[in-house]
C-alpha positions as CSV (number, residue, x, y, z in Angstrom):
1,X,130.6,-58.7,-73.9
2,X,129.0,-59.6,-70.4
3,X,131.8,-61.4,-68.2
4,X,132.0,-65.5,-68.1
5,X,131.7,-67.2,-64.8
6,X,134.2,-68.7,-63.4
7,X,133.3,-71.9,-65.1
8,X,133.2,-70.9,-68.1
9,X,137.0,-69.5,-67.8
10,X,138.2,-72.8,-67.0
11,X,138.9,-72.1,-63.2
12,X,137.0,-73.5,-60.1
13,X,135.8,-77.2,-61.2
14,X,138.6,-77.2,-63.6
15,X,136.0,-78.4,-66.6
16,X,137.2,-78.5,-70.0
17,X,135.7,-76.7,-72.7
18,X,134.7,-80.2,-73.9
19,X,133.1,-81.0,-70.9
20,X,131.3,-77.5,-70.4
21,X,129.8,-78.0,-73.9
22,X,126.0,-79.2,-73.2
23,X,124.8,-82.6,-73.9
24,X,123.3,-82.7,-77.8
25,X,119.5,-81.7,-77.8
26,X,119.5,-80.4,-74.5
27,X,118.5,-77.4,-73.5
28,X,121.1,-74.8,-72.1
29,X,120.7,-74.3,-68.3
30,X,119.5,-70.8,-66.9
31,X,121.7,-68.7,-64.7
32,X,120.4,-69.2,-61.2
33,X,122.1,-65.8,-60.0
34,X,121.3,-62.4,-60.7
35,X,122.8,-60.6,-63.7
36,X,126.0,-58.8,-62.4
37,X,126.0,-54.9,-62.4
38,X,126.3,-53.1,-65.9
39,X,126.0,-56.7,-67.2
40,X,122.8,-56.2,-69.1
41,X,124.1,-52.3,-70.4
42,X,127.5,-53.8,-71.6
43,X,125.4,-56.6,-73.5
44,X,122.8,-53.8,-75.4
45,X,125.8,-51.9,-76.1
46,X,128.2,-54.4,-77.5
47,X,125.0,-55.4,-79.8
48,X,124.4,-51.9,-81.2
49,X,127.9,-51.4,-82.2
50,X,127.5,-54.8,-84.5
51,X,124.7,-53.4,-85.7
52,X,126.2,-50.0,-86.2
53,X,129.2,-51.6,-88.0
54,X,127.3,-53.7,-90.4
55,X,125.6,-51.0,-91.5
56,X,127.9,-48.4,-91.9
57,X,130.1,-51.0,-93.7
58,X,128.9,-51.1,-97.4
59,X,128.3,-47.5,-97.1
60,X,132.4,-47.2,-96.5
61,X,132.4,-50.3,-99.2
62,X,130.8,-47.6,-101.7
63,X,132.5,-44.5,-101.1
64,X,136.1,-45.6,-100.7
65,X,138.3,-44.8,-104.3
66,X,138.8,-47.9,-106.2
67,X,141.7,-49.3,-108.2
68,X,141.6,-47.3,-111.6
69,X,140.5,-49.8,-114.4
70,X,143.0,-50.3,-117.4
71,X,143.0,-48.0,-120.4
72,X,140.2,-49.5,-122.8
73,X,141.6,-50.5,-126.3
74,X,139.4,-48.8,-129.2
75,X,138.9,-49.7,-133.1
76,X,139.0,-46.0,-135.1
77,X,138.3,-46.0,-138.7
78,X,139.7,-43.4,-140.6
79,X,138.8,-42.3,-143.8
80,X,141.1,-40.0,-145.8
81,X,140.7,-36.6,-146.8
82,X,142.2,-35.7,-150.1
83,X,141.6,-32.3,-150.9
84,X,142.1,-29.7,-148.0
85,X,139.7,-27.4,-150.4
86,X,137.1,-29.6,-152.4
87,X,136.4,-27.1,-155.1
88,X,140.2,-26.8,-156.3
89,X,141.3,-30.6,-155.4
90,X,144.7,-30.0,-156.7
91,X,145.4,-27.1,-154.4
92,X,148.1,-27.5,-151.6
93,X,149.0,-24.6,-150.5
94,X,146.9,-22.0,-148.3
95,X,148.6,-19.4,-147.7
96,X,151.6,-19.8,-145.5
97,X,150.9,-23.7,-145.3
98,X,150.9,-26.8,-147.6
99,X,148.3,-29.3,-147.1
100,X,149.8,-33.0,-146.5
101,X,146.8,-34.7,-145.8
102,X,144.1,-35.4,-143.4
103,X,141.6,-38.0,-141.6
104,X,137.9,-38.5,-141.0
105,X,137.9,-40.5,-137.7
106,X,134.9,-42.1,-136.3
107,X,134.7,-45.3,-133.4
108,X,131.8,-47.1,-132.0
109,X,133.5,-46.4,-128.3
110,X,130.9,-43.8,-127.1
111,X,133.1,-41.8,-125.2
112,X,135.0,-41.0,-128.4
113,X,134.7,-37.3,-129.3
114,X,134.6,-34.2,-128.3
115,X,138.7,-34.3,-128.6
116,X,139.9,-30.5,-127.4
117,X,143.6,-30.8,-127.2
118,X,146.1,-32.5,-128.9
119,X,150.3,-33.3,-128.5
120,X,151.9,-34.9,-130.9
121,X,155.2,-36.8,-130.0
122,X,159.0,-35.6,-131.5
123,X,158.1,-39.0,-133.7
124,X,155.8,-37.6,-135.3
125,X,153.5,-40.8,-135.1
126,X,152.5,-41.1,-131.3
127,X,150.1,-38.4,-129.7
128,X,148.1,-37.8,-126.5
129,X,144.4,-36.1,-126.4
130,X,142.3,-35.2,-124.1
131,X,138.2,-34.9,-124.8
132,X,136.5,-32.1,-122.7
133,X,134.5,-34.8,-121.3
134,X,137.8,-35.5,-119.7
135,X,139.0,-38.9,-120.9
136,X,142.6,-39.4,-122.2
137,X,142.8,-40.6,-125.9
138,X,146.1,-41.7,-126.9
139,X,147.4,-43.4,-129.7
140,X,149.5,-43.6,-133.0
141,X,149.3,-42.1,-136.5
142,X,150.6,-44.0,-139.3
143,X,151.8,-42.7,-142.7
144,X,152.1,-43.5,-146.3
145,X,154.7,-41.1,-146.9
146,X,154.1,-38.0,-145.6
147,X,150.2,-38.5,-145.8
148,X,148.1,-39.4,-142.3
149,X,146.3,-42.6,-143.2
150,X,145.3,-44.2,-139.8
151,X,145.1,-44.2,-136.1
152,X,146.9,-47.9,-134.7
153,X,147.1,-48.5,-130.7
154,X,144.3,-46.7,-129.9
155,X,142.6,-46.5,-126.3
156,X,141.0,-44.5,-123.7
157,X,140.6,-44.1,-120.2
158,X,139.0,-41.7,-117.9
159,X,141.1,-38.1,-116.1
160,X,141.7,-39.4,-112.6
161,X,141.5,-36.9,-109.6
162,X,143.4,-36.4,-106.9
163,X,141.4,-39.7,-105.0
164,X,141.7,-41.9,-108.0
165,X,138.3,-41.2,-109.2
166,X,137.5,-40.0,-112.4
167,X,138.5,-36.0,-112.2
168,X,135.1,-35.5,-113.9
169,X,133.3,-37.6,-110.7
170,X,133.8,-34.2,-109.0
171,X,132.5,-32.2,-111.6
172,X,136.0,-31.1,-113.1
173,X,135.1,-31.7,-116.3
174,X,135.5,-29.2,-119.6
175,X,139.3,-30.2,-120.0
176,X,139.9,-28.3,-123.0
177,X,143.5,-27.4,-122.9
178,X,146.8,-29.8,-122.6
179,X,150.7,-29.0,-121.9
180,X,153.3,-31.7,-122.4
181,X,156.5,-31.4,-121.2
182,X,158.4,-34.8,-121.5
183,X,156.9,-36.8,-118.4
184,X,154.7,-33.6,-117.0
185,X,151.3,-32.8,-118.4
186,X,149.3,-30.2,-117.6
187,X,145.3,-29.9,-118.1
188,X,143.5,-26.5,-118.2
189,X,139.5,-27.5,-116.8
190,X,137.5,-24.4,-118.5
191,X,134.5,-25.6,-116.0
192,X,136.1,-24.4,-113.0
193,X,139.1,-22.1,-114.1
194,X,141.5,-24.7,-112.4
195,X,144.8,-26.2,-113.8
196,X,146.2,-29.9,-112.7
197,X,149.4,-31.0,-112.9
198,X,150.0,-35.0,-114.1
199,X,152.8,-37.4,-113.6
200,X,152.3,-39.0,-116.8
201,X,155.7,-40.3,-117.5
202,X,156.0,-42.6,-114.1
203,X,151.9,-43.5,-114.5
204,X,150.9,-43.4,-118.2
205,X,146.7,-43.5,-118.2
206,X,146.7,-43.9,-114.2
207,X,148.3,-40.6,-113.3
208,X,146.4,-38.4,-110.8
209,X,145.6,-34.8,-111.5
210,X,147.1,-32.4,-108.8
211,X,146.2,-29.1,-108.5
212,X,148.1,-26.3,-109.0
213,X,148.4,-22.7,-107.9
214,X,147.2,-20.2,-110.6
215,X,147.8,-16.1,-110.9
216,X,144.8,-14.5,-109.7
217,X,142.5,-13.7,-112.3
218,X,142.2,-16.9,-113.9
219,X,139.6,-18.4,-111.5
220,X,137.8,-15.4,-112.3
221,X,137.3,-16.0,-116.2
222,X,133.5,-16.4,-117.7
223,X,132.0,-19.1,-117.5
224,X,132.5,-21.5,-120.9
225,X,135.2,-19.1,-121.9
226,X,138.7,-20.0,-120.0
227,X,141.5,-21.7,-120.5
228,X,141.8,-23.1,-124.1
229,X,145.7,-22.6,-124.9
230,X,148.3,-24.2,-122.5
231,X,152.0,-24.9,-123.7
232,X,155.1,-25.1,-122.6
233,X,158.3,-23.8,-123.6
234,X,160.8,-26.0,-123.8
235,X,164.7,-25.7,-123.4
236,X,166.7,-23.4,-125.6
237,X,163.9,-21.0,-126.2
238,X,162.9,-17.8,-124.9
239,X,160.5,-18.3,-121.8
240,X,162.3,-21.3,-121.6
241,X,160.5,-23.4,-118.3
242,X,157.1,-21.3,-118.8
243,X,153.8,-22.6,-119.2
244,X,151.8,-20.1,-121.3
245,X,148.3,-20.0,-120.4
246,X,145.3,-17.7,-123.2
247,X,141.9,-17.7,-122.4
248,X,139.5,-18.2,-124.9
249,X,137.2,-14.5,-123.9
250,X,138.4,-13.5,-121.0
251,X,138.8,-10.0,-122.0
252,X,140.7,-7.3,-120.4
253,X,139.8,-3.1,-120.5
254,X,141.0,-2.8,-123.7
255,X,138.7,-6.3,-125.4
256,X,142.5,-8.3,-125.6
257,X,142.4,-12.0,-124.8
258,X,143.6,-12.6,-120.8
259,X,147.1,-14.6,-120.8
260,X,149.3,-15.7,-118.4
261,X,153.1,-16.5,-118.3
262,X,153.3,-19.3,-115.0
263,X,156.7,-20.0,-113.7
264,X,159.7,-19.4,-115.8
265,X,162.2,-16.6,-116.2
266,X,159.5,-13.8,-116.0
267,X,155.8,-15.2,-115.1
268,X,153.2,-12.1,-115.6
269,X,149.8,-11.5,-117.2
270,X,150.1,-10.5,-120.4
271,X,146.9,-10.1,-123.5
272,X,146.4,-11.4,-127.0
273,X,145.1,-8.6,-129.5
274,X,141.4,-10.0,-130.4
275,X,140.8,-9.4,-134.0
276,X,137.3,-10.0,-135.5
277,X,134.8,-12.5,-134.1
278,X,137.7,-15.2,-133.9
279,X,138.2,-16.8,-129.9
280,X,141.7,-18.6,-129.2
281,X,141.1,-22.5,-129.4
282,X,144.6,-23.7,-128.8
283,X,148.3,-23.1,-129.2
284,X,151.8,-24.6,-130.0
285,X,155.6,-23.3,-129.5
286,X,157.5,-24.6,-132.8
287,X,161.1,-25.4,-132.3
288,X,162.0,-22.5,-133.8
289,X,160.8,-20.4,-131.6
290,X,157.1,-18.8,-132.1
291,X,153.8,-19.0,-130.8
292,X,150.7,-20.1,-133.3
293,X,147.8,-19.2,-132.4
294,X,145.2,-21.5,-133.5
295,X,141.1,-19.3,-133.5
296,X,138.0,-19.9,-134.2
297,X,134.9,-18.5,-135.4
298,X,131.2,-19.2,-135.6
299,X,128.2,-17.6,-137.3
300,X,124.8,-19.2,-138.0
301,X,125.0,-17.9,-141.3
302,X,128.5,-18.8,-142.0
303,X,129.0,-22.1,-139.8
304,X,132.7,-22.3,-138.5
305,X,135.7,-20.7,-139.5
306,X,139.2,-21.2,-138.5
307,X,142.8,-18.9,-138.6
308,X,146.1,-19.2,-137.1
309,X,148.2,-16.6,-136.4
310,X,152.5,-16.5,-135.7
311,X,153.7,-14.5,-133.0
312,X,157.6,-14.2,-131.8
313,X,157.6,-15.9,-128.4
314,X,160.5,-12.9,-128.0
315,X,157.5,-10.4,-127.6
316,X,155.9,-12.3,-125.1
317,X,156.4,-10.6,-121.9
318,X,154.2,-9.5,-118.7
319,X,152.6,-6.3,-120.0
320,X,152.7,-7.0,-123.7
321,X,149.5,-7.1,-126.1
322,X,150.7,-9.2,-129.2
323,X,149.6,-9.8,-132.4
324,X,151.2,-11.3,-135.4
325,X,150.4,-12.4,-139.1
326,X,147.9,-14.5,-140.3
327,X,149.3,-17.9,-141.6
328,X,146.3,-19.1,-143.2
329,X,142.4,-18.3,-143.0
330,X,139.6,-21.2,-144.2
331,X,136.0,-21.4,-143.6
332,X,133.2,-23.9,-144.4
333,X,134.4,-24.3,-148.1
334,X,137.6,-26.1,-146.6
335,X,137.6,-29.4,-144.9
336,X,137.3,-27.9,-141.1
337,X,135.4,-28.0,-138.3
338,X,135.2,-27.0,-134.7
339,X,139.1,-27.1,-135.2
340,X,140.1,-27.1,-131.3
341,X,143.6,-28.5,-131.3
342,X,147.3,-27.7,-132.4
343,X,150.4,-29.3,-132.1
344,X,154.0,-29.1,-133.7
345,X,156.4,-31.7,-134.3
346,X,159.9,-31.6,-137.1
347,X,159.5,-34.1,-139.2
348,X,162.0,-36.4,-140.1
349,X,163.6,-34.2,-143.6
350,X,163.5,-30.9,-141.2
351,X,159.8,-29.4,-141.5
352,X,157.6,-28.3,-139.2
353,X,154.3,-30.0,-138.8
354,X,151.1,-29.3,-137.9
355,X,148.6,-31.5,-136.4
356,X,144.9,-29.9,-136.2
357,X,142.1,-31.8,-134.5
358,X,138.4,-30.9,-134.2
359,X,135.8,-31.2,-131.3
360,X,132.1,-32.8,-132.4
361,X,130.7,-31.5,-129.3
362,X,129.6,-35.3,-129.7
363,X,127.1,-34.4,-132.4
364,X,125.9,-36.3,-135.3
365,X,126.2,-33.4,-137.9
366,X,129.8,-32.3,-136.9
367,X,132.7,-34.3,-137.2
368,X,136.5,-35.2,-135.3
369,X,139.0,-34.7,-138.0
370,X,142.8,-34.8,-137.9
371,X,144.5,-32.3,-140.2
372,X,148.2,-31.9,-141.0
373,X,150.0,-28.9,-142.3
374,X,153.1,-28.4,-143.4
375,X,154.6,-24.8,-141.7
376,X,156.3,-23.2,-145.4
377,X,159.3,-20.5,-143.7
378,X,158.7,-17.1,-144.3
């Protein structure tokens, strides 16, 4: 700002600020004396950098991260499925599982769908979803008996990135595979071959996805065809600390699925026989220690299909190709669809449960259901 006279700093004539102020309706007096040196460059330049600064300030208004809104509470409707194969509605078992029941769910929430990973809680009742679109779904399932009957508690709320903006702001989007370990969850993002690492038992819904470093070769899967299995192995089993990682096509030199052991007792690339037209969706460790594989087909002539498959997590080691049997087999006679998720949970008599969920793709002629198995021992 250009410098005040000397009676305008109070010294000299000693007038107060009270006297210096001119009389009302006057006009202000004109300096009789020349404009100091640099005066008239300080004055253009202290005026551009006002300028400047309201300018630039609701562009930095826009761009800085804001506060993450609340997770948005959701109505889902579920309508029952009775009959795992509608042709033979008395049938329960298929092969080496037992049908317990299963759920049509629909919501007027429009970024509901698309669900490609599921974890359901030790409860049995609680889960946590994630829909490739990347938005958390989270809620519970309640029972009448041992049969699914509704979704209670249900919301939704976007992936946050590192900055607090939505992870799919950045074009991180695809999140089609989920890890839960207690308060850690990891999210495989299929779009750019990347896995982030979530504090979701300090910050719930509001946890920020952190990067972490993968083996090499996994940034290097096709496009549309990475990371659908991620899991990982809790205490007391073999791989115990591991996250297994299965591509969905990332093929090696012999056609074998790509798969990773990260961290762990003995981290390694290791591959998944490929058998048929079937692609890996998702996977689960069950308590008593094996991999399911959960695949999936499609044919424009046949529509979808769907298989799992057991494998002893005792064979999985860096170097390995496994395969195992087939625990059941359905296609479009069955109650599936584009069956994307699998978790396992013991029930409270002692079985082992599992919970199937479907992806829509967010189209009006396919549908999210929720299946639930019971796992019969060999």
């Amino acid at each position: 700002m250009p410098e005040r006279s000397e009676g305008e700093r109070g010294g000299g004539r000693g007038l107060s600020a009270q006297q210096f102020r001119p009389p009302p309706g006057s006009r202000p007096a004109v300096a009789r004396h020349p404009p100091r040196k640099g005066e008239g460059k300080r004055s253009s330049f202290a005026l551009a950098t006002v300028l400047l600064s309201l300018a630039i300030a609701p562009a930095r208004a826009e761009t800085a991260p804001r506060a993450p809104e609340p997770p948005t509470k959701i109505e889902i409707h579920a309508t029952p499925i009775a009959a795992f194969a509608p042709r033979e509605p008395a049938r329960v078992r298929f092969g080496g599982l037992t049908f317990r029941g299963g759920l049509v769910l629909t919501s007027s929430y429009p970024e509901f769908g698309g669900i490609s990973a599921i974890r359901v809680a030790a409860d049995g009742a609680n889960f946590l979803a994630v829909s490739d679109k990347g938005h958390w779904l989270r809620g519970r399932i309640v029972y009448e008996g041992e049969r699914p009957t509704a979704i209670a508690d249900a919301e939704m709320a976007p992936v946050l990135g590192p900055d607090g903006r939505p992870l799919a702001a950045r074009g991180w989007f695809d999140t089609e595979s989920l890890a839960w370990d207690g308060g850690t969850v990891w999210l495989g993002i299929e779009r750019v071959n990347r896995i982030v690492r979530l504090d979701y038992g300090r910050y719930g819904l509001a946890a920020r996805a952190q990067p972490i470093a993968t083996p090499p070769g996994i940034d290097k899967l096709p496009h549309n065809k990475g990371l659908e299995c991620l899991v990982f192995v809790g205490a007391g089993l073999p791989l115990a600390g591991s996250l297994i990682a299965i591509s969905e096509r990332g093929l090696d030199a012999d056609g074998n699925l790509k798969s990773w052991l990260i961290g762990g007792p003995a981290p390694g690339e290791f591959a998944v026989k490929r058998g048929g037209d079937f692609d890996v969706s998702d996977c689960a460790v069950t308590p008593a220690g094996d991999l399911l594989l959960l695949e999936r087909s499609f044919s424009r002539w046949r529509g979808v299909a769907l298989r799992i498959r057991r494998v002893a997590l005792a064979g999985v080691k860096p170097g390995a190709t496994i395969d195992g049997p087939v625990l059941i087999e359905a296609d479009m006679s069955h109650q599936i669809d584009n069956m994307e998720g699998l978790s396992v949970h013991r029930a409270a008599d002692g079985s082992l449960v599992l919970t199937l969920i479907s992806d829509d793709n967010f189209a009006f002629y396919q549908r999210t259901l929720l299946l639930q198995f019971t796992l019969e021992q060999p």
